[in-house]
PQR file of N, CA, C, O and H, with PARSE charges and radii, in Angstrom:
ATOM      1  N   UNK A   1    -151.772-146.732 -32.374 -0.4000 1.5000
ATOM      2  CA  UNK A   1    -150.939-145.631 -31.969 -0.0000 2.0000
ATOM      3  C   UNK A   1    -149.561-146.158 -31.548  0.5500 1.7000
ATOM      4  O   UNK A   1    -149.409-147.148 -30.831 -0.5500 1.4000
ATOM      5  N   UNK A   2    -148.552-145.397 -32.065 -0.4000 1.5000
ATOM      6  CA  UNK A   2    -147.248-146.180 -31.596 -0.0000 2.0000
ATOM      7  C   UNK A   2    -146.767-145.601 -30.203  0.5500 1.7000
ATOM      8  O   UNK A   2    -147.196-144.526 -29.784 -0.5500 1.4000
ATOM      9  H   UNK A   2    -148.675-144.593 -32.647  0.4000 1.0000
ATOM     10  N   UNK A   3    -145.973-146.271 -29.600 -0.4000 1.5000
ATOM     11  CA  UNK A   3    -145.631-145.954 -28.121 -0.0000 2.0000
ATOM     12  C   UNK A   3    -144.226-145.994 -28.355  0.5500 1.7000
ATOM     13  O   UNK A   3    -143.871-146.957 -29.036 -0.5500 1.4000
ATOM     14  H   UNK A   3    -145.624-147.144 -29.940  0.4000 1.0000
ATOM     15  N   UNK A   4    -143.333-145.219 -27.982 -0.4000 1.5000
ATOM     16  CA  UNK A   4    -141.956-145.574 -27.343 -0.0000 2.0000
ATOM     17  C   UNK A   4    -141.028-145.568 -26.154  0.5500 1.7000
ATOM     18  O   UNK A   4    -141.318-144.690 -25.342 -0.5500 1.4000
ATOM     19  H   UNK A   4    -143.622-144.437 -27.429  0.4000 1.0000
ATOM     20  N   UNK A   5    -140.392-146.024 -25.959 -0.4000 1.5000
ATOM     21  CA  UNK A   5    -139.640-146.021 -24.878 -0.0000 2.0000
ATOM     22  C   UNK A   5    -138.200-145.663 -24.885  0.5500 1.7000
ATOM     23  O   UNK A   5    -137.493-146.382 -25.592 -0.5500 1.4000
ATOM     24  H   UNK A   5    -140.156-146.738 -26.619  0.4000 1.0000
ATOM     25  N   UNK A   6    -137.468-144.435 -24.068 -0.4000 1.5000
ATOM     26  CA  UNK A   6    -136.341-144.057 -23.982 -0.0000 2.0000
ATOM     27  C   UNK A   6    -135.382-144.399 -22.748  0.5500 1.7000
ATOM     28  O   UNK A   6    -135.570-144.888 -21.634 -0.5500 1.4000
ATOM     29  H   UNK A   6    -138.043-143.851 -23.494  0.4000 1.0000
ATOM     30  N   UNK A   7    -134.499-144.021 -23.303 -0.4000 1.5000
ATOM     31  CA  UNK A   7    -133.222-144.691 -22.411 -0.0000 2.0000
ATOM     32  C   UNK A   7    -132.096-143.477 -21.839  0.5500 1.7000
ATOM     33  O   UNK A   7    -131.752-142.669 -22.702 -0.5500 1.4000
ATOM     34  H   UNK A   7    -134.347-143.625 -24.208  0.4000 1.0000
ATOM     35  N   UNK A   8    -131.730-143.366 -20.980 -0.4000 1.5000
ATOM     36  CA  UNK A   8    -130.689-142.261 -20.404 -0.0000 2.0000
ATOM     37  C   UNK A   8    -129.727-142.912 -20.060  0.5500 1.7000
ATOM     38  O   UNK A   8    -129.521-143.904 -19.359 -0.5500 1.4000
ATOM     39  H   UNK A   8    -132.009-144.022 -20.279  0.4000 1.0000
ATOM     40  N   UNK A   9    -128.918-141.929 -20.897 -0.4000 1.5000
ATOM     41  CA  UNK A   9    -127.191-142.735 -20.422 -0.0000 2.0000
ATOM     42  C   UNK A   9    -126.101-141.353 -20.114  0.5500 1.7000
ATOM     43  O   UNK A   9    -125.672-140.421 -20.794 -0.5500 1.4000
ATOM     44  H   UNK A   9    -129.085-141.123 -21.466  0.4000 1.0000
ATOM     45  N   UNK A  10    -125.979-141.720 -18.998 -0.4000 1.5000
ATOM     46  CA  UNK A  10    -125.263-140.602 -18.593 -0.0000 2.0000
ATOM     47  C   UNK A  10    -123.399-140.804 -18.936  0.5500 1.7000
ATOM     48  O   UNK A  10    -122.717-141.766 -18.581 -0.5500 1.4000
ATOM     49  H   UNK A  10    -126.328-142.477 -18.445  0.4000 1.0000
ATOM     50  N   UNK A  11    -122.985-139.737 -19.612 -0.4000 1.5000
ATOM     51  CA  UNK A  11    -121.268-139.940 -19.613 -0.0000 2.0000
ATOM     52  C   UNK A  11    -120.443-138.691 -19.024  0.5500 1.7000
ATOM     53  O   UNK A  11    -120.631-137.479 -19.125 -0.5500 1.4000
ATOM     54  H   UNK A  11    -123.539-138.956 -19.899  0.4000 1.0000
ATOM     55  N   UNK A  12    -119.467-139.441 -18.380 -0.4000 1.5000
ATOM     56  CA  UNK A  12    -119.058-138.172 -17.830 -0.0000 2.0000
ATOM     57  C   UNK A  12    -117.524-137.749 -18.759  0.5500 1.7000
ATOM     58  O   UNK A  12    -116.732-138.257 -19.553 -0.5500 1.4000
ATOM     59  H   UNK A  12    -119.314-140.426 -18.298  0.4000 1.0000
ATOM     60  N   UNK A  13    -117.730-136.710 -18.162 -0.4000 1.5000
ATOM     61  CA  UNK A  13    -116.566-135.324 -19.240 -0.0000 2.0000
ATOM     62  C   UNK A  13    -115.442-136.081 -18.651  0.5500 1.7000
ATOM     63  O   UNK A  13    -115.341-136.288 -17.442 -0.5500 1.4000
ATOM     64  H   UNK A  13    -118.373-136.297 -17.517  0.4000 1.0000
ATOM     65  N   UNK A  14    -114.535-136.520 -19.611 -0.4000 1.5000
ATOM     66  CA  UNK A  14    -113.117-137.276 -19.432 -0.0000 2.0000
ATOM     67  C   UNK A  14    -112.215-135.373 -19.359  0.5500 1.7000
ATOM     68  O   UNK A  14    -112.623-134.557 -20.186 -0.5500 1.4000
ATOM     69  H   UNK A  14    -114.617-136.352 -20.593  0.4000 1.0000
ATOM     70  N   UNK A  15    -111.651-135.148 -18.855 -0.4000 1.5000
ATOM     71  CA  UNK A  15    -110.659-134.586 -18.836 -0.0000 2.0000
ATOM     72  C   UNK A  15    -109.064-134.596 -18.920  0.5500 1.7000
ATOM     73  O   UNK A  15    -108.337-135.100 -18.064 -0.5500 1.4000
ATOM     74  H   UNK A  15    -111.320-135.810 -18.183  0.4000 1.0000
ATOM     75  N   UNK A  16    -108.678-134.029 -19.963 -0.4000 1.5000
ATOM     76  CA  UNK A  16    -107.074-133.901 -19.563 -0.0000 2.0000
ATOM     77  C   UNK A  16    -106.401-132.928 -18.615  0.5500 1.7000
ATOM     78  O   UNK A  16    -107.135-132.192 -17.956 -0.5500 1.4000
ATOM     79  H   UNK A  16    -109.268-133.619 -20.659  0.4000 1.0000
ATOM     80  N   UNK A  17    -105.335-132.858 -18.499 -0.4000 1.5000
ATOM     81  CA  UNK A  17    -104.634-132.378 -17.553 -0.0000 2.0000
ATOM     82  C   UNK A  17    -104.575-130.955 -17.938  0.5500 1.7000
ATOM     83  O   UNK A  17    -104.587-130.048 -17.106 -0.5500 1.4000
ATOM     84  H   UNK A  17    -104.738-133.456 -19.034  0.4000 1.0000
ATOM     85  N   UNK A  18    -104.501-130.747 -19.413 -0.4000 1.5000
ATOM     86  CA  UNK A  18    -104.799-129.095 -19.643 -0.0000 2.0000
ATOM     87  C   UNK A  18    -106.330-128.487 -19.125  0.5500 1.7000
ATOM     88  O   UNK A  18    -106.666-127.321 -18.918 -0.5500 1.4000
ATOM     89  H   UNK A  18    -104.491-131.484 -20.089  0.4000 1.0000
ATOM     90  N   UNK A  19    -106.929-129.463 -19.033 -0.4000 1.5000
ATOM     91  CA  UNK A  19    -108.272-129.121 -18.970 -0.0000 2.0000
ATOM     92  C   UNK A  19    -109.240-129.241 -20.356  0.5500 1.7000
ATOM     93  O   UNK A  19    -110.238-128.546 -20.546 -0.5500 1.4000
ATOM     94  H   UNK A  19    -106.656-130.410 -19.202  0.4000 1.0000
ATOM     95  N   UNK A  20    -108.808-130.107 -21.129 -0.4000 1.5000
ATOM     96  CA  UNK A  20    -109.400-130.056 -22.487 -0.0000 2.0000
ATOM     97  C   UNK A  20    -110.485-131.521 -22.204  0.5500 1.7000
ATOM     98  O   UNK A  20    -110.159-132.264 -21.279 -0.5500 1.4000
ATOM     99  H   UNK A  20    -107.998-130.671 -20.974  0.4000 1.0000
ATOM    100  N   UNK A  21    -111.456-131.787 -22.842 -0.4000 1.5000
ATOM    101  CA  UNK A  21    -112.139-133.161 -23.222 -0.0000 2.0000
ATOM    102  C   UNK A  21    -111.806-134.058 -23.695  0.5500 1.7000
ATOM    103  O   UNK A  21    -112.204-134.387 -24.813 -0.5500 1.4000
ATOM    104  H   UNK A  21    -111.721-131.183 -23.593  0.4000 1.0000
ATOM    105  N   UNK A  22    -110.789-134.892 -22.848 -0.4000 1.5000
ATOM    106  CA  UNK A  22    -109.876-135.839 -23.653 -0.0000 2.0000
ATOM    107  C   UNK A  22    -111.040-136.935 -24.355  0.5500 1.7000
ATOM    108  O   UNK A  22    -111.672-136.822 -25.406 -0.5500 1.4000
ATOM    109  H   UNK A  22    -110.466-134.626 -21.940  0.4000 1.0000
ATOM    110  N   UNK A  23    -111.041-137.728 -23.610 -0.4000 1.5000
ATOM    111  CA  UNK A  23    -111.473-139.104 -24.804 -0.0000 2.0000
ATOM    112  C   UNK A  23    -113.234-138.973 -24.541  0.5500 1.7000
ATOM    113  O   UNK A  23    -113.722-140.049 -24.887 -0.5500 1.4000
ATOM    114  H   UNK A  23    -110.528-137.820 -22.757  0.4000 1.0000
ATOM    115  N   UNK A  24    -113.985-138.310 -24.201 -0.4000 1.5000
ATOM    116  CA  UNK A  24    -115.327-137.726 -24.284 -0.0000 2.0000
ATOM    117  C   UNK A  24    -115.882-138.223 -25.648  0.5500 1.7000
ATOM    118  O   UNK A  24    -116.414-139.322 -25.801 -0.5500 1.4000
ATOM    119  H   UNK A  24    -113.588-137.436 -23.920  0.4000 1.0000
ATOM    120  N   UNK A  25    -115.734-137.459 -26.450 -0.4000 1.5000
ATOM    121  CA  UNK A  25    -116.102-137.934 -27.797 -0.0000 2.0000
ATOM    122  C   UNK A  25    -116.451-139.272 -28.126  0.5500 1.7000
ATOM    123  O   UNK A  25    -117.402-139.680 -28.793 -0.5500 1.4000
ATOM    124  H   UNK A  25    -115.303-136.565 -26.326  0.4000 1.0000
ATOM    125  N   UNK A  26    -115.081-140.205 -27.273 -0.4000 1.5000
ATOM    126  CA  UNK A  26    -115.200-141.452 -28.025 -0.0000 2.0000
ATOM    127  C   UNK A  26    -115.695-142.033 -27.246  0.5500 1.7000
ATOM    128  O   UNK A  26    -116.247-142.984 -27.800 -0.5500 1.4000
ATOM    129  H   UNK A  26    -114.309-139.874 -26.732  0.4000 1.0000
ATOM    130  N   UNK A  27    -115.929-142.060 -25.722 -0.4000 1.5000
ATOM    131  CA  UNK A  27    -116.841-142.594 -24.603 -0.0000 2.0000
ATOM    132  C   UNK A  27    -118.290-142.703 -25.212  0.5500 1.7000
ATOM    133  O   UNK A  27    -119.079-143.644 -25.123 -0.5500 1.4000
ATOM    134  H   UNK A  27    -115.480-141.288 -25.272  0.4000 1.0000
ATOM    135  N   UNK A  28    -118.481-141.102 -26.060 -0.4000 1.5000
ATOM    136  CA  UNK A  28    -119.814-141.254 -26.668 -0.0000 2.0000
ATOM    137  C   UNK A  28    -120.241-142.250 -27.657  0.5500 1.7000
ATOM    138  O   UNK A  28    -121.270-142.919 -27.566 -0.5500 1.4000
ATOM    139  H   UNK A  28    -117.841-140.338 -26.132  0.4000 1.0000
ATOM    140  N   UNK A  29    -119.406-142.303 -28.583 -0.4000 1.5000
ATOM    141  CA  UNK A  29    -119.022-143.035 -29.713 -0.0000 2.0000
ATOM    142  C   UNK A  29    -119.176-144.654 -29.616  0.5500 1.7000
ATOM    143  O   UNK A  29    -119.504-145.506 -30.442 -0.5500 1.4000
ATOM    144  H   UNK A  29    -118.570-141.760 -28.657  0.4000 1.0000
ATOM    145  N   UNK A  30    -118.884-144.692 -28.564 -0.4000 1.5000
ATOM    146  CA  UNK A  30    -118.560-146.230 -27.763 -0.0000 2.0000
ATOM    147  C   UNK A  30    -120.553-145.843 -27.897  0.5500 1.7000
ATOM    148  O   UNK A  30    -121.289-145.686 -28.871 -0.5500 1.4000
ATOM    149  H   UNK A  30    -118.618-143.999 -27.894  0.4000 1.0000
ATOM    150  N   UNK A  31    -120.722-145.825 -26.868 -0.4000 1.5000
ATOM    151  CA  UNK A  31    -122.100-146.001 -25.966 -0.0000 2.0000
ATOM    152  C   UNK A  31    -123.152-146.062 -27.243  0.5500 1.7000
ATOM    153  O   UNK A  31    -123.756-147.133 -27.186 -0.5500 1.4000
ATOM    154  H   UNK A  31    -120.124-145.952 -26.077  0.4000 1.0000
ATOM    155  N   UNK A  32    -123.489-145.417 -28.159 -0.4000 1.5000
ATOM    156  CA  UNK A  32    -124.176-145.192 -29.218 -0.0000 2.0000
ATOM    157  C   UNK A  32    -123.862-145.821 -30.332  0.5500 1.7000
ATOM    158  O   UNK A  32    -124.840-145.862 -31.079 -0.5500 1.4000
ATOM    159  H   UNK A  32    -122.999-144.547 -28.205  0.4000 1.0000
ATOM    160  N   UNK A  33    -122.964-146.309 -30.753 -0.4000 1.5000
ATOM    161  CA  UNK A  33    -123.059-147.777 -31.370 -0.0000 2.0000
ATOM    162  C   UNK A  33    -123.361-148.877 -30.828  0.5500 1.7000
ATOM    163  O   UNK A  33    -123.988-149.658 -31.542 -0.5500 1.4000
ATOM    164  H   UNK A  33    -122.170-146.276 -30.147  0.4000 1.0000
ATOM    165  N   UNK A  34    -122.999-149.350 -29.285 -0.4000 1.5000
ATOM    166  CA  UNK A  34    -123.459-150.063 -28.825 -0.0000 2.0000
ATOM    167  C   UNK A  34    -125.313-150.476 -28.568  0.5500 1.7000
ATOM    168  O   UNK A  34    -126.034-151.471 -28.643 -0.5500 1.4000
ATOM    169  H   UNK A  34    -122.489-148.715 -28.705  0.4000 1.0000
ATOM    170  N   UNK A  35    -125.414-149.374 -28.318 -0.4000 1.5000
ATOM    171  CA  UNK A  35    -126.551-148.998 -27.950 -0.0000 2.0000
ATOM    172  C   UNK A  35    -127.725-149.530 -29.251  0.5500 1.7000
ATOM    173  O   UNK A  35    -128.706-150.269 -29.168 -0.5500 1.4000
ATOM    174  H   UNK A  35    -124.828-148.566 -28.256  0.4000 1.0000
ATOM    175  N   UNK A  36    -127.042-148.695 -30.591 -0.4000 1.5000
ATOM    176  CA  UNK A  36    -127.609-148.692 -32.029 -0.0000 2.0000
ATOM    177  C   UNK A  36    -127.632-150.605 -31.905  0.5500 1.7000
ATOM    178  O   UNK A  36    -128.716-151.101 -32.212 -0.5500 1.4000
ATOM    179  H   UNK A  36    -126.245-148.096 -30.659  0.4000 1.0000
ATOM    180  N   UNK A  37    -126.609-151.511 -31.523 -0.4000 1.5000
ATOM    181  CA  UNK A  37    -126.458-152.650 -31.733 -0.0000 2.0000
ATOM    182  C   UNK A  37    -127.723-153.330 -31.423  0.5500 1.7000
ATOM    183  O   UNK A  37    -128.302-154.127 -32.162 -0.5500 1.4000
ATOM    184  H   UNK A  37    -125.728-151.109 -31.274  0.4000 1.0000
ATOM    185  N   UNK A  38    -128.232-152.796 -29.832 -0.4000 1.5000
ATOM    186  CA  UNK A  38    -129.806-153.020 -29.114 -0.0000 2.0000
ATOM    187  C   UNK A  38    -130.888-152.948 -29.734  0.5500 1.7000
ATOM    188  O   UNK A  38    -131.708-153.831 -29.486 -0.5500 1.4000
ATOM    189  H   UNK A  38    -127.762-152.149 -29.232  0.4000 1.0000
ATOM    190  N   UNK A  39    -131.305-151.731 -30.883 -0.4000 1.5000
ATOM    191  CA  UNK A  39    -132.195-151.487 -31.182 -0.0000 2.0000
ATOM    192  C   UNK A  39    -132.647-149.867 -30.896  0.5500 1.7000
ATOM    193  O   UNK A  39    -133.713-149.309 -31.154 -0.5500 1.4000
ATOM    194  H   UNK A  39    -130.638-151.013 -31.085  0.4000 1.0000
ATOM    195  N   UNK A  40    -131.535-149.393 -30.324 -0.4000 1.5000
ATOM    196  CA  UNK A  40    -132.181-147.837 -29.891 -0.0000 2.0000
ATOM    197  C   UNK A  40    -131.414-147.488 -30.584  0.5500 1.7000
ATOM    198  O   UNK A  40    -130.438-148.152 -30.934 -0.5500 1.4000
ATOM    199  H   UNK A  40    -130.669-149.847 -30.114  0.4000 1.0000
ATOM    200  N   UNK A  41    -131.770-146.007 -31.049 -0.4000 1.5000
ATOM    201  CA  UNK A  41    -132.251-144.986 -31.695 -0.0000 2.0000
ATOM    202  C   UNK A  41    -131.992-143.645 -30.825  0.5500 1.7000
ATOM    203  O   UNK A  41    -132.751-143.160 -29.986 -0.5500 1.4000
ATOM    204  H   UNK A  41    -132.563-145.469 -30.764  0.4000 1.0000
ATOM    205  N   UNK A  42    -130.176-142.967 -31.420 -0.4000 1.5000
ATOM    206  CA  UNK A  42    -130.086-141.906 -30.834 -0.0000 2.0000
ATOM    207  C   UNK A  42    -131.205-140.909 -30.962  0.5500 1.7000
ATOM    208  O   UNK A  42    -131.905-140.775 -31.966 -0.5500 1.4000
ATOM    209  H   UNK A  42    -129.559-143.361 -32.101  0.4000 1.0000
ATOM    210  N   UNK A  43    -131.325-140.079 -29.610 -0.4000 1.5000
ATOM    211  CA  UNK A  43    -132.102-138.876 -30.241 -0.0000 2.0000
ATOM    212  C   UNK A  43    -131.943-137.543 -30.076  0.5500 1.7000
ATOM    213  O   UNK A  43    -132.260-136.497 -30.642 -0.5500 1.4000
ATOM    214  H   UNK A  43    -130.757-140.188 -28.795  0.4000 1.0000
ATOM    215  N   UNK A  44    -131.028-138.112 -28.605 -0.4000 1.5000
ATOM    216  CA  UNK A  44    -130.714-136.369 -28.222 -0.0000 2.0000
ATOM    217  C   UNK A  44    -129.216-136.401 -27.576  0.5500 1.7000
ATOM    218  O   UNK A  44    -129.054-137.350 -26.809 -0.5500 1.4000
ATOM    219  H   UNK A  44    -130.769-138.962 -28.145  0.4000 1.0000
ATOM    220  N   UNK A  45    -127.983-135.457 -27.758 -0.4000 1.5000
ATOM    221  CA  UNK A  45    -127.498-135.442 -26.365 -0.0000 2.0000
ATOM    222  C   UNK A  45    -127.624-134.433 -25.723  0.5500 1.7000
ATOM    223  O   UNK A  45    -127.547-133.381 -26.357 -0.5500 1.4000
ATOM    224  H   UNK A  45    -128.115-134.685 -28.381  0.4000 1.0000
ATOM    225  N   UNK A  46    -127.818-134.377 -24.522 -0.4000 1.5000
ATOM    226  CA  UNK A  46    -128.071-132.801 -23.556 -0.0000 2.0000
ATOM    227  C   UNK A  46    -126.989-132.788 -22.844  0.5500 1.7000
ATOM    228  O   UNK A  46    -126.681-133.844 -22.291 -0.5500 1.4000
ATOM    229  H   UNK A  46    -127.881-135.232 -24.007  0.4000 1.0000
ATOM    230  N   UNK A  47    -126.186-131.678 -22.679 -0.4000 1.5000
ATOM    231  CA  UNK A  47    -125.423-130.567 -21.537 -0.0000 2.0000
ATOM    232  C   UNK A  47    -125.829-130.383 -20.888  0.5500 1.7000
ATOM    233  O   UNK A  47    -126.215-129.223 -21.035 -0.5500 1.4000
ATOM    234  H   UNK A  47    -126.437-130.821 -23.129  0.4000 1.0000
ATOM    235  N   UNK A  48    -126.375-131.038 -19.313 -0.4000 1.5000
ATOM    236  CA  UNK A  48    -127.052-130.151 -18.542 -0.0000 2.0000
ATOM    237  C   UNK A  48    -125.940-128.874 -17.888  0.5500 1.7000
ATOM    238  O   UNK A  48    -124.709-128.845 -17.916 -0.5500 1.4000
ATOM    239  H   UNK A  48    -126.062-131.980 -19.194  0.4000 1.0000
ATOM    240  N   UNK A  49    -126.777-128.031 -17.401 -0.4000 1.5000
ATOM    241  CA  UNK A  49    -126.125-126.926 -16.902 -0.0000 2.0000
ATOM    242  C   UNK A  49    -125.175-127.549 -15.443  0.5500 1.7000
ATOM    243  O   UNK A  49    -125.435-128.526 -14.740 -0.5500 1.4000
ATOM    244  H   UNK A  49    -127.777-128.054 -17.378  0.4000 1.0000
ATOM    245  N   UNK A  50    -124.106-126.641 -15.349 -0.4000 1.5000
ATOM    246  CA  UNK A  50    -123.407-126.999 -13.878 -0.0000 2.0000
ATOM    247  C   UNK A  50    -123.390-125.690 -13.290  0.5500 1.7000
ATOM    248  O   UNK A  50    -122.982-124.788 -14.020 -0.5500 1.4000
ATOM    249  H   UNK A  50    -123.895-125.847 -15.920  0.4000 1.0000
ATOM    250  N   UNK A  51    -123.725-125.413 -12.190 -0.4000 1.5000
ATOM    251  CA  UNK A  51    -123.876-123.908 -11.820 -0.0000 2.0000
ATOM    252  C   UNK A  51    -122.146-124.022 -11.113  0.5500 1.7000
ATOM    253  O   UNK A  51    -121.557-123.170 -10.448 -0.5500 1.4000
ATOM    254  H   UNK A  51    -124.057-126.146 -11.596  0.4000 1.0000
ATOM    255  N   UNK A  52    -121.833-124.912 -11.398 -0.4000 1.5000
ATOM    256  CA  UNK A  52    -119.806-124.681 -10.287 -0.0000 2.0000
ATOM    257  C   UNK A  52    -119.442-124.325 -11.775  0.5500 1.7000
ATOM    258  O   UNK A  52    -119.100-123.167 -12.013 -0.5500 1.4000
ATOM    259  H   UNK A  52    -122.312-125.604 -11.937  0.4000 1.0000
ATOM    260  N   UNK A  53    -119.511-125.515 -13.081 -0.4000 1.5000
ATOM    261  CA  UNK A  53    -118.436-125.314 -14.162 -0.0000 2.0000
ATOM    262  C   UNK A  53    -118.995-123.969 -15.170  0.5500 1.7000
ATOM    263  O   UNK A  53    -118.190-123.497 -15.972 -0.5500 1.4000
ATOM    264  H   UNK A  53    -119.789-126.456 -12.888  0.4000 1.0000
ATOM    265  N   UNK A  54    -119.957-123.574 -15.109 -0.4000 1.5000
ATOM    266  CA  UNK A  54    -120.622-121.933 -15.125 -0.0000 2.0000
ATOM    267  C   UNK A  54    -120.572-122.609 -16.870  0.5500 1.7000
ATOM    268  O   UNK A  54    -120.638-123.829 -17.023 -0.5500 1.4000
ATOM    269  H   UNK A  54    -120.612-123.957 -14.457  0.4000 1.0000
ATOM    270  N   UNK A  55    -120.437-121.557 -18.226 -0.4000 1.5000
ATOM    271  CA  UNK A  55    -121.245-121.957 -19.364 -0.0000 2.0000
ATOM    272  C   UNK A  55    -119.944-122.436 -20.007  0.5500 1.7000
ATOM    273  O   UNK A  55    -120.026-122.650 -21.216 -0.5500 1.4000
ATOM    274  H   UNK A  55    -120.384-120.566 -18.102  0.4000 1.0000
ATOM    275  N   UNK A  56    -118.825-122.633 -19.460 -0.4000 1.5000
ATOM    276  CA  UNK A  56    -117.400-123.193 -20.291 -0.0000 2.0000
ATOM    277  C   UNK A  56    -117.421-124.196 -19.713  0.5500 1.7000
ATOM    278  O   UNK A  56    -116.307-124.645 -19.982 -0.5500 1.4000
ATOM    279  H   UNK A  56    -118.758-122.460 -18.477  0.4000 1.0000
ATOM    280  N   UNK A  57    -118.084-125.191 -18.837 -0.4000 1.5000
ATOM    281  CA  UNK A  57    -117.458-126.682 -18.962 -0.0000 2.0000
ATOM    282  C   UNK A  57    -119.030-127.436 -18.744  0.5500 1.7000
ATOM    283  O   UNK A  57    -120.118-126.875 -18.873 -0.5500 1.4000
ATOM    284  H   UNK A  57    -118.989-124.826 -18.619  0.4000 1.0000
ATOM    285  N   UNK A  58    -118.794-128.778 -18.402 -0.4000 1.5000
ATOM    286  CA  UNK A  58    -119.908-129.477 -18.005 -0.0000 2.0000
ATOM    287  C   UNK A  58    -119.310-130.810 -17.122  0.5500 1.7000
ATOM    288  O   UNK A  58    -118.091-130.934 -17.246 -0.5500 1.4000
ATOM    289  H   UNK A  58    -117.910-129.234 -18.297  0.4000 1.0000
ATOM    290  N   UNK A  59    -119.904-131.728 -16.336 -0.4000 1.5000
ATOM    291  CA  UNK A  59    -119.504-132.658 -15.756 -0.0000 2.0000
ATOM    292  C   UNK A  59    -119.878-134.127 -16.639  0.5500 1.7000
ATOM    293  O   UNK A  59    -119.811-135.331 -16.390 -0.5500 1.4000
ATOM    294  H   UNK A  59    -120.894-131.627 -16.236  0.4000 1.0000
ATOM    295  N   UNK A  60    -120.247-133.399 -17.641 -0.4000 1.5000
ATOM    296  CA  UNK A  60    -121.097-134.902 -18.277 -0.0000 2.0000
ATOM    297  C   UNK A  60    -122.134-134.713 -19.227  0.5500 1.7000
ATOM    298  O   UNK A  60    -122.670-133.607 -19.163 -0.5500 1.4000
ATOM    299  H   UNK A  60    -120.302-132.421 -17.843  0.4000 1.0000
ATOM    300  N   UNK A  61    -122.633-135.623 -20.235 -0.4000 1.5000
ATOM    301  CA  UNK A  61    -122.996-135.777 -20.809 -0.0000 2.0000
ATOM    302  C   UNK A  61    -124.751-136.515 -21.001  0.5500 1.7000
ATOM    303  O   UNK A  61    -124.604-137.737 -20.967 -0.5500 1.4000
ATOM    304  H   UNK A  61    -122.198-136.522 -20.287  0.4000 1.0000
ATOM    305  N   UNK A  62    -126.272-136.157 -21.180 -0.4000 1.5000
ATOM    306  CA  UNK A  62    -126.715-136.985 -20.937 -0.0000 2.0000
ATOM    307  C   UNK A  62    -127.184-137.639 -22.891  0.5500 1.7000
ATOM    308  O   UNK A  62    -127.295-136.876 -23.851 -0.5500 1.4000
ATOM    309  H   UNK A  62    -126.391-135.164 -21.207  0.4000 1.0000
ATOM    310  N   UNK A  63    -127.357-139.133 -22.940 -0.4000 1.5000
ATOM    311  CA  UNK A  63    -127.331-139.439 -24.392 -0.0000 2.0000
ATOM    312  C   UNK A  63    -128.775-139.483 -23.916  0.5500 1.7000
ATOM    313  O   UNK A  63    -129.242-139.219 -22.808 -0.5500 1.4000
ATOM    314  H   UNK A  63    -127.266-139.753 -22.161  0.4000 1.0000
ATOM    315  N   UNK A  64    -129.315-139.852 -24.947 -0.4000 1.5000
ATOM    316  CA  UNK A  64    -131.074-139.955 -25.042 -0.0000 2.0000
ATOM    317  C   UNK A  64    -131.416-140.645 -26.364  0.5500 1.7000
ATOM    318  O   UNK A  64    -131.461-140.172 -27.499 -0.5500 1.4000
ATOM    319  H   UNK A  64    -128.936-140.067 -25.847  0.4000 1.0000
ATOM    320  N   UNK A  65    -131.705-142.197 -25.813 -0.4000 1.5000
ATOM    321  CA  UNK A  65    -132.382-142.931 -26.990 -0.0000 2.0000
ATOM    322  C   UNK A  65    -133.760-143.477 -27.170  0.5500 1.7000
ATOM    323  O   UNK A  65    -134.588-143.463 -26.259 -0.5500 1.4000
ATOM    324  H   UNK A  65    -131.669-142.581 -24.890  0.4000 1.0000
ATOM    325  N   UNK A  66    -133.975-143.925 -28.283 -0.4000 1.5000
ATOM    326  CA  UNK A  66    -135.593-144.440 -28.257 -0.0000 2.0000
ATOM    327  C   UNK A  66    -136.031-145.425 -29.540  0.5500 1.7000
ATOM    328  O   UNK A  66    -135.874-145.378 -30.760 -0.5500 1.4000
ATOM    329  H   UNK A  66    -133.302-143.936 -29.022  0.4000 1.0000
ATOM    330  N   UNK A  67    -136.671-146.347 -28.586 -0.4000 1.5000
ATOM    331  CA  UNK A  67    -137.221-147.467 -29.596 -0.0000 2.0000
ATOM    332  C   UNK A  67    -138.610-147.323 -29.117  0.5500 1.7000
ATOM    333  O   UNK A  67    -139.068-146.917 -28.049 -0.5500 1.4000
ATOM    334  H   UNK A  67    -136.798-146.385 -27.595  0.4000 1.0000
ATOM    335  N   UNK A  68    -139.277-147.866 -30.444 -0.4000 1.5000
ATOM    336  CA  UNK A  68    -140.748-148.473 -30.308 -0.0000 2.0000
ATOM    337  C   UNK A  68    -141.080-149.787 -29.163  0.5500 1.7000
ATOM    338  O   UNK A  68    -140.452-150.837 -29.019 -0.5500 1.4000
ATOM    339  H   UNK A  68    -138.905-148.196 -31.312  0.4000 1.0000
ATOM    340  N   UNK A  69    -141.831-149.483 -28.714 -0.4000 1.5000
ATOM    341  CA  UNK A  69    -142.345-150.011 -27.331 -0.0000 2.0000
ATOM    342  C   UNK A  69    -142.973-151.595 -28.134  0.5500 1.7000
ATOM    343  O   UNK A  69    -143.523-152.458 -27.450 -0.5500 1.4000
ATOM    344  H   UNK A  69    -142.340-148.631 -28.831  0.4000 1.0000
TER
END
């Protein structure tokens, strides 16, 4: 039976001064190639909810990877 093991990487929402997601994207971008370099295996990213930034923003990002154990 195969087993795996996951990894949480939390990123947080870069902001610009308009209020837009400045370099977010590539914070991600960064972390998940790196990551891919290890041996893990994106699988998810989640939005958790922010009950302050209500359903138009978020504070962050969580990535979610996984390799065979």
């Amino acid at each position: 039976m195969r087993r795996y093991e996951y990894k949480f990487v939390e990123i947080p929402a870069k902001r610009s001064f308009q209020g837009k997601a400045g370099g977010t994207f590539e914070a991600c971008k960064e972390v998940i190639l790196a990551q891919a370099e290890q041996g893990w295996r994106l699988k998810q990213v989640v939005v958790p909810f922010n009950e302050k930034m209500g359903v138009y923003g978020t504070d962050g990002y969580q990535v979610i990877f996984e390799r065979e154990a």
